[in-house]
Backbone bond lengths (Angstrom), bond angles and torsions (degrees), N, CA, C in turn:
res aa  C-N    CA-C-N  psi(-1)  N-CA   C-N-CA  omega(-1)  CA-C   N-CA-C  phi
1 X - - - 1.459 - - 1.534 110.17 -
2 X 1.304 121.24 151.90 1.098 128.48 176.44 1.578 131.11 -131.13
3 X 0.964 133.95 131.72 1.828 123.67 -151.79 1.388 93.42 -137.95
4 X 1.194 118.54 114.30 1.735 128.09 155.10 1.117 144.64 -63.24
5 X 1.616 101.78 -26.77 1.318 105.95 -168.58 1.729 91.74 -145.77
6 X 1.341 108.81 115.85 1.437 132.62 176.03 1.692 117.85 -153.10
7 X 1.428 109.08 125.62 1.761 126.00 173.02 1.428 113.67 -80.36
8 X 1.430 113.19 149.52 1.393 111.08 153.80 1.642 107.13 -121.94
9 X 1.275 104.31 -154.76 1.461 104.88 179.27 1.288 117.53 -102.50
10 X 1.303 107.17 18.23 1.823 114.39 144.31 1.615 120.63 -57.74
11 X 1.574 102.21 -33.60 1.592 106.69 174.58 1.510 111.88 -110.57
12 X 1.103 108.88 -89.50 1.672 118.00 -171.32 1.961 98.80 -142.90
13 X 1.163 121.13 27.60 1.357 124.48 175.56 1.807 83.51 -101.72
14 X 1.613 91.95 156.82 1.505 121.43 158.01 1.310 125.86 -56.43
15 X 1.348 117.02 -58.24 1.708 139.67 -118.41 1.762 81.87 -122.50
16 X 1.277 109.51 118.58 1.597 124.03 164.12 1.235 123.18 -49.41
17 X 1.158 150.00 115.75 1.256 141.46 175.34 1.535 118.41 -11.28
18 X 1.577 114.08 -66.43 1.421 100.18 153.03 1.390 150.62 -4.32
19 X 1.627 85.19 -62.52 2.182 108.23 -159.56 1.936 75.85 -80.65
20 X 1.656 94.17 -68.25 2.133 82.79 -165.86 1.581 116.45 -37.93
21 X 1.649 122.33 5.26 1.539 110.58 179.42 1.478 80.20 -120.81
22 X 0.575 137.25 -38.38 1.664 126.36 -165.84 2.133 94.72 -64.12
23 X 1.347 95.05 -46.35 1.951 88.11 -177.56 1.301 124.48 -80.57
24 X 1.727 89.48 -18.69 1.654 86.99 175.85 1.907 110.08 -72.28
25 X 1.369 120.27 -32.68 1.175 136.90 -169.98 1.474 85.82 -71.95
26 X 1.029 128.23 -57.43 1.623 109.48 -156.76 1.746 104.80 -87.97
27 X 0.968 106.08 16.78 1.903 120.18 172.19 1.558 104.97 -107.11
28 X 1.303 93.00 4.41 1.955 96.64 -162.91 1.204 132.44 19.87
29 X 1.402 102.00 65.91 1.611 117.67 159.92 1.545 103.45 -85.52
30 X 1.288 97.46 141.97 1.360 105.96 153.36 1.734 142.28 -94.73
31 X 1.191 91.48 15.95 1.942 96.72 -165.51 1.650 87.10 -166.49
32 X 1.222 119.31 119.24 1.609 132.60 134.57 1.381 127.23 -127.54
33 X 1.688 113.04 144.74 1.269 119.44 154.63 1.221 143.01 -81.41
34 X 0.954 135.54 125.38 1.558 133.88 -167.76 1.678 95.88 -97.61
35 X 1.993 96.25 109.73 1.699 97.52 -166.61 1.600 89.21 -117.50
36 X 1.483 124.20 57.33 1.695 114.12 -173.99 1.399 90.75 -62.49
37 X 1.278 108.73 169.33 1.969 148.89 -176.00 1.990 90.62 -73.57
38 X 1.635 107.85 92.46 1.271 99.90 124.94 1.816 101.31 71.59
39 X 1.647 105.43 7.52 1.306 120.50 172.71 1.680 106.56 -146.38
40 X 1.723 107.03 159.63 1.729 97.86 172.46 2.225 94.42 -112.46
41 X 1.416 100.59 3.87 1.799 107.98 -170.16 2.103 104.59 -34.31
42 X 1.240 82.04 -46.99 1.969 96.77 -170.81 1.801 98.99 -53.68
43 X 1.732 97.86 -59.56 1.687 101.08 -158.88 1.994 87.21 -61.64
44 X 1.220 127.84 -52.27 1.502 127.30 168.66 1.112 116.25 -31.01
45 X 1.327 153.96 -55.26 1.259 166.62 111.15 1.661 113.76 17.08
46 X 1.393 108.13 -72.13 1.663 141.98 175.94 1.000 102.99 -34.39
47 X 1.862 119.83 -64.08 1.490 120.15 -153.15 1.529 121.84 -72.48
48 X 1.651 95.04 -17.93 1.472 99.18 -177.33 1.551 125.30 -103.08
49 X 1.308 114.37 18.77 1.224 150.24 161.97 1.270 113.77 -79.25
50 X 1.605 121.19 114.92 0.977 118.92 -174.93 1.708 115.76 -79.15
51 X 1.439 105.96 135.75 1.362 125.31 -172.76 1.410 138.22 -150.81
52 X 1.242 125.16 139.09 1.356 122.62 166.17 1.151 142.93 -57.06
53 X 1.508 114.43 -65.04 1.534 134.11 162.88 1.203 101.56 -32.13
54 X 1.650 112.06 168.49 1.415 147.02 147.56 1.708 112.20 -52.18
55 X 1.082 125.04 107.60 1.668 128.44 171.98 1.299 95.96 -90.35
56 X 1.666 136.92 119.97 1.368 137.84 147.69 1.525 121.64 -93.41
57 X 1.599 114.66 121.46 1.874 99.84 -161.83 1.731 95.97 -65.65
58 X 0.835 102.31 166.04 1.447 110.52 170.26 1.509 129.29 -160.70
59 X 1.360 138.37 175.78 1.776 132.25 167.62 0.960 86.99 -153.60
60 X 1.335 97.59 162.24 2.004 124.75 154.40 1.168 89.17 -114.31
61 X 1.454 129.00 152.42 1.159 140.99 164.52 1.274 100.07 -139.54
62 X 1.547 97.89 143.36 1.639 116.93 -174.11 1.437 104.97 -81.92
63 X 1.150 133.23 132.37 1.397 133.36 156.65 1.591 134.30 -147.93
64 X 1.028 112.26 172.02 1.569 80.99 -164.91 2.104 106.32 -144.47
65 X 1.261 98.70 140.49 1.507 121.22 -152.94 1.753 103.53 -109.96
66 X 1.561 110.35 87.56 1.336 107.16 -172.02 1.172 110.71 86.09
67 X 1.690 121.18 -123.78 1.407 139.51 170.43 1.304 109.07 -87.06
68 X 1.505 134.60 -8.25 1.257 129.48 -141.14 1.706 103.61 -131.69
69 X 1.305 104.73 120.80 1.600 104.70 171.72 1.486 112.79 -99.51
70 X 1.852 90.32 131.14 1.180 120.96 -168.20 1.401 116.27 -99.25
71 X 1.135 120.34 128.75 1.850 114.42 167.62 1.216 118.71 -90.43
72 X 1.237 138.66 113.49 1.233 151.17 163.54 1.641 125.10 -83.82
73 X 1.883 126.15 89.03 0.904 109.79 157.69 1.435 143.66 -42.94
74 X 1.454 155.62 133.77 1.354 151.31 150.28 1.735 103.76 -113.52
75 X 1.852 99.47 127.90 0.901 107.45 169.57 1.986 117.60 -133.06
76 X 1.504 107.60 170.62 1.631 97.41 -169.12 1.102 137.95 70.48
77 X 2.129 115.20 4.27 1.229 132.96 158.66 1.533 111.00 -19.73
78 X 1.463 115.59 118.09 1.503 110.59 164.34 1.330 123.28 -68.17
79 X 1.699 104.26 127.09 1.434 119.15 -174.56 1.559 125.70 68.34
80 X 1.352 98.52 -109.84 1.347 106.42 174.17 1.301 109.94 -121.85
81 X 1.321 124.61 12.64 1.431 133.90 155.13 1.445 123.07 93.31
82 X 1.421 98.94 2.56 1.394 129.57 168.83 1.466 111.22 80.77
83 X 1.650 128.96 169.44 1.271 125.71 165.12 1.446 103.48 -54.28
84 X 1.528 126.43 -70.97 1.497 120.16 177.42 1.146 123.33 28.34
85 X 1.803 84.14 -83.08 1.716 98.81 -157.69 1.102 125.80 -106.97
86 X 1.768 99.25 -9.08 1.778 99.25 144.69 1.481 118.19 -85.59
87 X 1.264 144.08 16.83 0.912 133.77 143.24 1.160 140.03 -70.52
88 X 1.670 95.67 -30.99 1.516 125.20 168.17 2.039 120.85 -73.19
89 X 1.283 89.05 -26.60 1.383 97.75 159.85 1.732 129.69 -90.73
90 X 1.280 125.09 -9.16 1.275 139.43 129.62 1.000 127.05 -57.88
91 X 1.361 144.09 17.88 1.600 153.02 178.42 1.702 89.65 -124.56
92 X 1.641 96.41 -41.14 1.624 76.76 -149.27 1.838 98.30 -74.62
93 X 1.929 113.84 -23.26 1.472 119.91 -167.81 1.973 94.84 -67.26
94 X 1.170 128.40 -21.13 1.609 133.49 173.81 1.532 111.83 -65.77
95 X 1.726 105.14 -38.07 1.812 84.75 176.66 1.546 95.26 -104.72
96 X 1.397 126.04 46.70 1.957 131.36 -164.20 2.410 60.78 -110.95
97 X 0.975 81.73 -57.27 2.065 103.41 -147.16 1.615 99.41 -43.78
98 X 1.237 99.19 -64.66 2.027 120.09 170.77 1.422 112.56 -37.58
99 X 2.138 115.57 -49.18 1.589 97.38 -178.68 1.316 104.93 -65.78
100 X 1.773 127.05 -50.61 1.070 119.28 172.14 1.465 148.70 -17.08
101 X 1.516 101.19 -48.37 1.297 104.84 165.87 1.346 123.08 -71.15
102 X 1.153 112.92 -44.50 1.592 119.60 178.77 1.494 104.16 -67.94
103 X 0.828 99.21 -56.31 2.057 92.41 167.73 1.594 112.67 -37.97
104 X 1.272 118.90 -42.47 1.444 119.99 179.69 1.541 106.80 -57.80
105 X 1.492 112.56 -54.77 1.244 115.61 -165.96 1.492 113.79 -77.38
106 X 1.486 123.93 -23.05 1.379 129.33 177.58 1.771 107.25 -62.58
107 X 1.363 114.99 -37.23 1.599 132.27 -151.33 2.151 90.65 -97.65
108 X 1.587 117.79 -43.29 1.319 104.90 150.88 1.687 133.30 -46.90
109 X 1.794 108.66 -44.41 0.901 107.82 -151.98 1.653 95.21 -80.78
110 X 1.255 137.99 8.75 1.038 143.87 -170.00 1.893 115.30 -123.65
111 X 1.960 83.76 15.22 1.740 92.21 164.22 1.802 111.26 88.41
112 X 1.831 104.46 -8.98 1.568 91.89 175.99 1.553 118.74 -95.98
113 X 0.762 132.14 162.36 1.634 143.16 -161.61 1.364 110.52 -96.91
114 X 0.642 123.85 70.65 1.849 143.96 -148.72 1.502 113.83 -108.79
115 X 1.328 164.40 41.56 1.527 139.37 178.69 1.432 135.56 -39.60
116 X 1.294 153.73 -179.93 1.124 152.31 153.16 1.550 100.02 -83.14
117 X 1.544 141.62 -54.88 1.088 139.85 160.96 1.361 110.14 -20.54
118 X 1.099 112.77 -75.58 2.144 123.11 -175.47 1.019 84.45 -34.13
119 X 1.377 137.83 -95.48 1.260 135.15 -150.78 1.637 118.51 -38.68
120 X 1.607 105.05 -67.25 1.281 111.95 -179.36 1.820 118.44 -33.98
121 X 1.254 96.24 -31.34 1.312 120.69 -169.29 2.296 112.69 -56.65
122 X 1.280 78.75 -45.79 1.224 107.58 -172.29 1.837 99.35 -82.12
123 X 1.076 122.11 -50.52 1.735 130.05 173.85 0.937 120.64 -132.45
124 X 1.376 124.76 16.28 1.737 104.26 144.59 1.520 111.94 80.42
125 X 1.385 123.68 -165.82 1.358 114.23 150.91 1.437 143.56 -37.99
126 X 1.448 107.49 -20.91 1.027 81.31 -177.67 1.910 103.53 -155.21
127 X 1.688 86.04 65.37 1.270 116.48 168.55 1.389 110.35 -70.83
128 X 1.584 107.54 141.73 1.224 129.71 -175.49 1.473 110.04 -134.21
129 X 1.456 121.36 -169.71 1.615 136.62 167.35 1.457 100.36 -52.75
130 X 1.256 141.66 -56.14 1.036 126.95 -142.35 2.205 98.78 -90.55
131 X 1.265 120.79 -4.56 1.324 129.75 112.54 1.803 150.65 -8.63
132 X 1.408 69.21 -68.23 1.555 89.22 177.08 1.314 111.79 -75.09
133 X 1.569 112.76 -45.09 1.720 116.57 -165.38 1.662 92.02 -82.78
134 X 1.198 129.46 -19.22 1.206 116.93 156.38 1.519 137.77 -73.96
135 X 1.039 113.11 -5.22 1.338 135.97 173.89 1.722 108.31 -84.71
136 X 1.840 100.09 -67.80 1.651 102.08 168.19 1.580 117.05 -39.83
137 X 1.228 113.14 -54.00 1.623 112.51 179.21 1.484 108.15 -50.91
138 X 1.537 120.72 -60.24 1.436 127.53 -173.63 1.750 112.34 -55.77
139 X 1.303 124.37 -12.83 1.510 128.19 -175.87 1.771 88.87 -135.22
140 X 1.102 142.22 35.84 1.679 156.45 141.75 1.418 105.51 65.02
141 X 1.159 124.20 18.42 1.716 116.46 -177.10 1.679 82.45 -93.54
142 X 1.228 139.27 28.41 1.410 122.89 139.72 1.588 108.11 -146.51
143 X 1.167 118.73 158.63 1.577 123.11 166.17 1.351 105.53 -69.19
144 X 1.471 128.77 -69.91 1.510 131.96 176.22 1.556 109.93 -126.15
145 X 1.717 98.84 165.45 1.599 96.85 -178.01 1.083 116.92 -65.26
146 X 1.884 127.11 -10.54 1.254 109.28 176.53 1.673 107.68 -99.71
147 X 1.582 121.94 44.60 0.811 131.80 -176.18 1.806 108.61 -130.44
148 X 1.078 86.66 -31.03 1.455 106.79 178.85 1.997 105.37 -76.24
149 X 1.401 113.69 -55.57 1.463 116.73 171.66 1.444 107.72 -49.75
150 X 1.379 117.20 -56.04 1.571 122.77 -171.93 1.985 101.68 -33.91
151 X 1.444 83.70 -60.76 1.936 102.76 -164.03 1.166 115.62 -60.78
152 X 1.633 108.02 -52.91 1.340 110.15 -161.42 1.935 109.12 -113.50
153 X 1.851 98.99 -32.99 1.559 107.65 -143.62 1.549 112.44 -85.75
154 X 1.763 92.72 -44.45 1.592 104.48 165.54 1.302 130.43 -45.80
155 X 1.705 96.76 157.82 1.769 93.23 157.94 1.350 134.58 -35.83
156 X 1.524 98.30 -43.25 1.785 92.46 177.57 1.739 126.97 -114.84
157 X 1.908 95.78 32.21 1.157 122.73 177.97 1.374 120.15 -76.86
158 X 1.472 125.03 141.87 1.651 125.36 177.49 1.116 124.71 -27.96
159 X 1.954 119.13 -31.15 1.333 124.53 -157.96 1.352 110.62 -134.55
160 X 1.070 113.57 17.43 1.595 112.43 -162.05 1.570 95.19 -85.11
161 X 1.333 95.33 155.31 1.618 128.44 -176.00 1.639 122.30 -122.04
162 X 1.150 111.12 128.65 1.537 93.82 -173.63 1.474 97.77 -71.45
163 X 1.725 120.59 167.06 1.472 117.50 165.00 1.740 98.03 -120.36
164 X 1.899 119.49 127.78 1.037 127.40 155.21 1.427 120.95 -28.59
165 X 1.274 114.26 97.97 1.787 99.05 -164.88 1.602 84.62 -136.13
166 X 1.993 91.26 158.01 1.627 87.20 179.90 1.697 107.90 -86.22
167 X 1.332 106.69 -178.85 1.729 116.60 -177.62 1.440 110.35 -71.84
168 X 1.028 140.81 135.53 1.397 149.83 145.57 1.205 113.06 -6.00
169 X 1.388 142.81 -53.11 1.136 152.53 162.89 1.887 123.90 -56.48
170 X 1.362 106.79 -26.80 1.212 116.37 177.76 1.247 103.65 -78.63
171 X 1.664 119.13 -49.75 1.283 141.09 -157.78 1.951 99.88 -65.71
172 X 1.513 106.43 -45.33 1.472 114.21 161.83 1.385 112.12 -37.50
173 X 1.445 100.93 -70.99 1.889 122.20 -167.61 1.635 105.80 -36.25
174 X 1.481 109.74 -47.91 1.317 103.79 -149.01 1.490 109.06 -97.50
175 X 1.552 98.19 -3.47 1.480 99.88 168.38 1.055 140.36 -90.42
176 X 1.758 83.41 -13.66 1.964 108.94 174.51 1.603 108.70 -78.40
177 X 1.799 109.03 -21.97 1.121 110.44 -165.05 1.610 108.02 -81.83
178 X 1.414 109.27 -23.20 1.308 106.33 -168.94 1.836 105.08 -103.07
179 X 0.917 108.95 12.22 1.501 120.30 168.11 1.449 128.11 106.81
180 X 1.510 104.16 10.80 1.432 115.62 -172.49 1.330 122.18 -90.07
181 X 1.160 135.70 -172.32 1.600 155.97 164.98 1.621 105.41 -90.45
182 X 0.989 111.54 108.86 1.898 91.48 152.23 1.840 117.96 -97.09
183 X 1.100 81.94 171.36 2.411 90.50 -166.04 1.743 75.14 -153.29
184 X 1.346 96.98 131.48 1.746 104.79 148.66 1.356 109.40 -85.82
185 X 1.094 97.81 144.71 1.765 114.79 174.31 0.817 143.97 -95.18
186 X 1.318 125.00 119.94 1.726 124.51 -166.60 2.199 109.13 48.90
187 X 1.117 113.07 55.50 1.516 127.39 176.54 1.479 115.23 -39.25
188 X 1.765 105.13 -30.99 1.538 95.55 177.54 1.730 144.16 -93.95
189 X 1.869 76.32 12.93 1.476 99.19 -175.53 1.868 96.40 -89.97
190 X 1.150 112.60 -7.61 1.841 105.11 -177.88 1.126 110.85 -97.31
191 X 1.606 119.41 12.41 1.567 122.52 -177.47 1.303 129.62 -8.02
192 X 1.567 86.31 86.18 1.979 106.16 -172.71 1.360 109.93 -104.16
193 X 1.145 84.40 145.92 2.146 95.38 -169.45 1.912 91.45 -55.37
194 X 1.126 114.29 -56.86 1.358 121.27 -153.89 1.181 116.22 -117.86
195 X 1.911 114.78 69.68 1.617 115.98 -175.34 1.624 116.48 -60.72
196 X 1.202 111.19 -21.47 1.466 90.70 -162.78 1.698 108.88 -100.84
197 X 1.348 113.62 10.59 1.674 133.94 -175.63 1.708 71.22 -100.86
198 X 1.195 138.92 -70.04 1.472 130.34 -164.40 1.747 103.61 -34.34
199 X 1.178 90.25 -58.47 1.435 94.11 -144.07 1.658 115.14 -74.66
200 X 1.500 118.23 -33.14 1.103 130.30 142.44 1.359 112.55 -35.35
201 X 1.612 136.61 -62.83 1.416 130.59 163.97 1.471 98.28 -25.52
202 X 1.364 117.37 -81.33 1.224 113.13 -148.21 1.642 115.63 -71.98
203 X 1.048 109.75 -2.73 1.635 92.46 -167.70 1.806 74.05 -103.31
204 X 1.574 146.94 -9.92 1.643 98.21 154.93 1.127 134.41 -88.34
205 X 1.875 113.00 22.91 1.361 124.73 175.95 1.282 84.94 -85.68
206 X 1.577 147.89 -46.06 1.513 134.45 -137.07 1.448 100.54 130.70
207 X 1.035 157.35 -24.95 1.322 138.37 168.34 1.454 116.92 -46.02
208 X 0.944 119.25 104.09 1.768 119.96 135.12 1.283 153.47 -148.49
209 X 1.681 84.83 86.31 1.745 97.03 174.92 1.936 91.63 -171.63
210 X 1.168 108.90 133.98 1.547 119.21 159.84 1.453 119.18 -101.97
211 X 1.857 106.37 138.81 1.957 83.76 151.74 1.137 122.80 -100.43
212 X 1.267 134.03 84.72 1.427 119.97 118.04 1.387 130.98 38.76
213 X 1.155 115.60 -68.81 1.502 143.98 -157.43 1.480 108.94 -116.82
214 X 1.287 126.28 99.68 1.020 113.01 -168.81 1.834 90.60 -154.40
215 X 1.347 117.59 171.32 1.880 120.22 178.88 1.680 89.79 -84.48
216 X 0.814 129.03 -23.08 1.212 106.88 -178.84 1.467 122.48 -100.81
217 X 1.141 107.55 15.81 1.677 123.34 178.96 1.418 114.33 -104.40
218 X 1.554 135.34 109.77 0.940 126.32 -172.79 1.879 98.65 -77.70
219 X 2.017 90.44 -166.05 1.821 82.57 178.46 1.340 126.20 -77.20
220 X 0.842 101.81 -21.63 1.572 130.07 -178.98 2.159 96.46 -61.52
221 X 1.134 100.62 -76.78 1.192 104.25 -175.75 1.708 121.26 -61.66
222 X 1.025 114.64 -39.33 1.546 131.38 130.51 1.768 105.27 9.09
223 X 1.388 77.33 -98.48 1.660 109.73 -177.57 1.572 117.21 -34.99
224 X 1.707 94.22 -58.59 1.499 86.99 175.73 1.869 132.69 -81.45
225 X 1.411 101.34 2.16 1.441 105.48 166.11 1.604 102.26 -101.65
226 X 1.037 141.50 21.10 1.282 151.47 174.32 1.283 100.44 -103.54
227 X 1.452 133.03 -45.51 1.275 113.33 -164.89 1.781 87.87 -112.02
228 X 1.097 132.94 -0.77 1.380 114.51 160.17 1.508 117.09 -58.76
229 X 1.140 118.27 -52.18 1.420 143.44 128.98 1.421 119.83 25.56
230 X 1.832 110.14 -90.80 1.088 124.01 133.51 1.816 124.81 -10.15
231 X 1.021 108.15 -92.81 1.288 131.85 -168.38 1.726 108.12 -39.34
232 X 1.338 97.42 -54.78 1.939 104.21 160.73 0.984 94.24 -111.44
233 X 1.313 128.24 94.98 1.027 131.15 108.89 1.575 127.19 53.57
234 X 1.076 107.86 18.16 1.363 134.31 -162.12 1.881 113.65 -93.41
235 X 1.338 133.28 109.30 1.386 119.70 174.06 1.691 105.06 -58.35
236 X 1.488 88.37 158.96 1.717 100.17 170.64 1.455 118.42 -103.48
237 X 1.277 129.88 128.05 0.809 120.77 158.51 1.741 125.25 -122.20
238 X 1.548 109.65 -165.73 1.707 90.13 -154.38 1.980 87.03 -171.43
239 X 1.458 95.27 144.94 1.655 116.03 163.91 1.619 115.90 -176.74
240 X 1.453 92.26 -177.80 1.503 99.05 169.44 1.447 112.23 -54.39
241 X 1.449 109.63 -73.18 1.341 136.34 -139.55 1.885 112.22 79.95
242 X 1.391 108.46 43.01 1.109 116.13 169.65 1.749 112.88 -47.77
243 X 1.721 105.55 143.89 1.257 103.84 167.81 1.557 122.97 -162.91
244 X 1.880 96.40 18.01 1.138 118.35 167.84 1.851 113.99 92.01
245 X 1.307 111.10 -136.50 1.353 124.03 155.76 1.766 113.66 -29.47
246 X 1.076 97.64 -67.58 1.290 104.77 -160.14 1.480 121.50 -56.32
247 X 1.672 106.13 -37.39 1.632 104.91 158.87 1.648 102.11 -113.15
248 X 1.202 116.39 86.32 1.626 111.05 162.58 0.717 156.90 -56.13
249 X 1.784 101.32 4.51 1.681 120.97 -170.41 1.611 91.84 -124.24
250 X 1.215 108.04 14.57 2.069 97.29 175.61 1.546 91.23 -110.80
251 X 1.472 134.10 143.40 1.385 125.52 169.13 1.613 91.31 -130.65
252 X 1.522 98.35 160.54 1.572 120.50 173.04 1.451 111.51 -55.24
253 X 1.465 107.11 123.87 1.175 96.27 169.15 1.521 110.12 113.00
254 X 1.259 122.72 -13.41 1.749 131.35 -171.43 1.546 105.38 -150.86
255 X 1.286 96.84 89.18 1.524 130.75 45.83 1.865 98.33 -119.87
256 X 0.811 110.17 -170.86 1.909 138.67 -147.81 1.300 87.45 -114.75
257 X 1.749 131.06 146.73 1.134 115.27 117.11 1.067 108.40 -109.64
258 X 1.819 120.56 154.81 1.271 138.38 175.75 1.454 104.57 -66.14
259 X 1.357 113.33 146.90 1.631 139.00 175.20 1.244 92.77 -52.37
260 X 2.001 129.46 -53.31 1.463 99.64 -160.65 1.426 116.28 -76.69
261 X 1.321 102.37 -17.98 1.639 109.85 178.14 1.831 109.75 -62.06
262 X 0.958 102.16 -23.71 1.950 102.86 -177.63 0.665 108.02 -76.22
263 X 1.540 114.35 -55.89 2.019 123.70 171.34 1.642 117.14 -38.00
264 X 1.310 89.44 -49.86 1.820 103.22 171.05 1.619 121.81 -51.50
265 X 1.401 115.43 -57.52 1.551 121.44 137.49 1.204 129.26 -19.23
266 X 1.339 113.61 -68.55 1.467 126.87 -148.63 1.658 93.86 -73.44
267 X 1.481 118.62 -52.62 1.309 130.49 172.76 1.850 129.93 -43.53
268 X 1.254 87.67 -10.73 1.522 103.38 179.43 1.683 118.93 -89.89
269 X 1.722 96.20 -9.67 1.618 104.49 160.33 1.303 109.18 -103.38
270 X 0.896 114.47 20.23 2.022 118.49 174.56 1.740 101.67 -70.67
C-alpha cells in the first residue's frame, strides 16, 4: 500500500514522526509521504528514524485562490529543499503566528477564556485551528472540533481570521523551484462550478498532478477526478490525509495509491 498524504504533530497530526512509521509499518504500507502543514520539521524528524518503508519528503501548503484556501501538495523536493524555501516557509510560519494571536483575542473578545499558551501547548510551533477547536472542545464551548470550526473556527465562524497566505500559483512556483511536484489536494473540498477551466488554469501556472484519491473522495468522485486527470494530462495522485486522533475514522493506507501511479510521479523528476 501506498499513502501520500499523511501529518504528524509537526502540523496538526497526532502521531510523532516515529509512531506515523511505526503504524504505517504495522498497516504494511510500503511507501509514505510526510505532507505536514506548511513545514518539512516532521519529514526532518522522519528520516532519521529508523525504518523500512519508502519515506517520500513532502508538504501541503496552505494557499489561497481568490476567497478560497487551497491546499497544495509538493512532493520529491530536492534534498533538503534548500535555504530558499525554507526561508520562504519561515515568512509564511510569521503570518501562521499573527492569525493566531488575533484569533486568541477575537475568541476572548467574545467572552471565551482562551490563552495563546493553551494553545501552544497543544501544537507547539506550529499550532493552528485545528488546535484551537481542540482546545474549545477540551474547556466545552464546543461538543467537537467540527463543531467548534462551524461556530467559531470557519470562514463563516464567530472568530475567524483571515491568514496572510501566498496565492496558489506562487505556492506552485516555489515548489517547482525547489525541485518538487505540485498535486492539488483533496479538489472536492473547493467546490468549483468549473473544475476542468480550474485545472487547465493551473497546470499553465505549473501544476501537474491531482489527488484523485483522497478519504474524502468517494468512488464515484474518485473516478471523476481520475479521468479529469486523464483528459489533462494530469498525474494522479492519492492518500489518507492521515492525522491520527484527530480524524479517527481516516486510517493509513485508505485510500491506496497504485505503484503505477507513483512511478508516474516519481518519473516527473527524470
Amino acid at each position: 500500500m501506498i499513502d501520500l498524504h499523511t501529518h504528524t504533530n509537526h502540523s496538526d497530526g497526532t502521531a510523532t514522526p516515529s509512531q506515523l512509521i511505526r503504524a504505517a509499518e504495522e498497516a504494511g504500507l510500503k511507501v509514505i509521504a510526510i505532507t505536514d502543514h506548511d513545514t518539512l520539521s516532521g519529514w526532518d524528524e522522519a528520516v532519521r528514524t529508523p525504518h523500512q518503508l519508502e519515506l517520500i519528503q513532502g508538504i501541503e501548503l496552505t494557499t489561497r485562490y481568490g476567497p478560497k484556501t487551497v491546499h497544495l501538495l509538493g512532493y520529491f523536493l530536492d534534498g533538503d529543499a534548500g535555504p530558499t524555501f525554507r526561508n520562504w516557509l519561515d515568512q509564511i510560519h510569521a503570518h501562521r503566528l499573527e492569525r493566531n494571536w488575533r484569533l486568541v483575542e477575537r475568541l476572548q473578545q467574545l467572552g471565551i477564556e482562551i490563552s495563546w499558551e493553551e494553545v501552544e501547548s497543544l501544537g507547539g510551533r506550529m499550532a493552528g485551528r485545528p488546535h484551537f477547536a481542540r482546545l474549545l472542545v477540551k474547556k466545552g464551548y464546543a461538543s467537537s472540533p467540527e463543531q467548534a470550526f462551524e461556530r467559531y473556527l470557519g470562514e463563516d465562524g464567530l472568530a475567524f481570521v483571515h491568514r496572510q497566505a501566498p496565492s496558489l500559483e506562487e505556492g506552485i512556483r516555489r515548489i517547482r523551484q525547489a525541485g518538487g511536484i505540485p498535486s492539488l489536494a483533496h479538489p472536492a473540498r473547493l467546490n468549483l462550478a468549473d473544475e476542468e477551466t480550474f485545472l487547465r488554469m493551473m497546470k499553465s501556472a505549473g501544476l501537474v498532478a491531482v489527488e484523485a484519491l483522497h478519504s474524502d473522495h468517494d468512488d464515484s468522485t474518485a473516478r471523476r477526478y481520475a479521468a479529469l486527470a486523464r483528459r489533462l494530462d494530469l498525474v494522479i495522485t492519492g492518500g489518507s490525509d492521515y492525522h491520527g486522533a484527530t480524524k479517527p475514522s481516516v486510517t493509513l493506507g485508505n485510500p491506496s495509491l497504485d505503484m503505477r501511479s507513483l512511478e508516474a510521479l516519481r518519473n516527473l523528476k527524470l
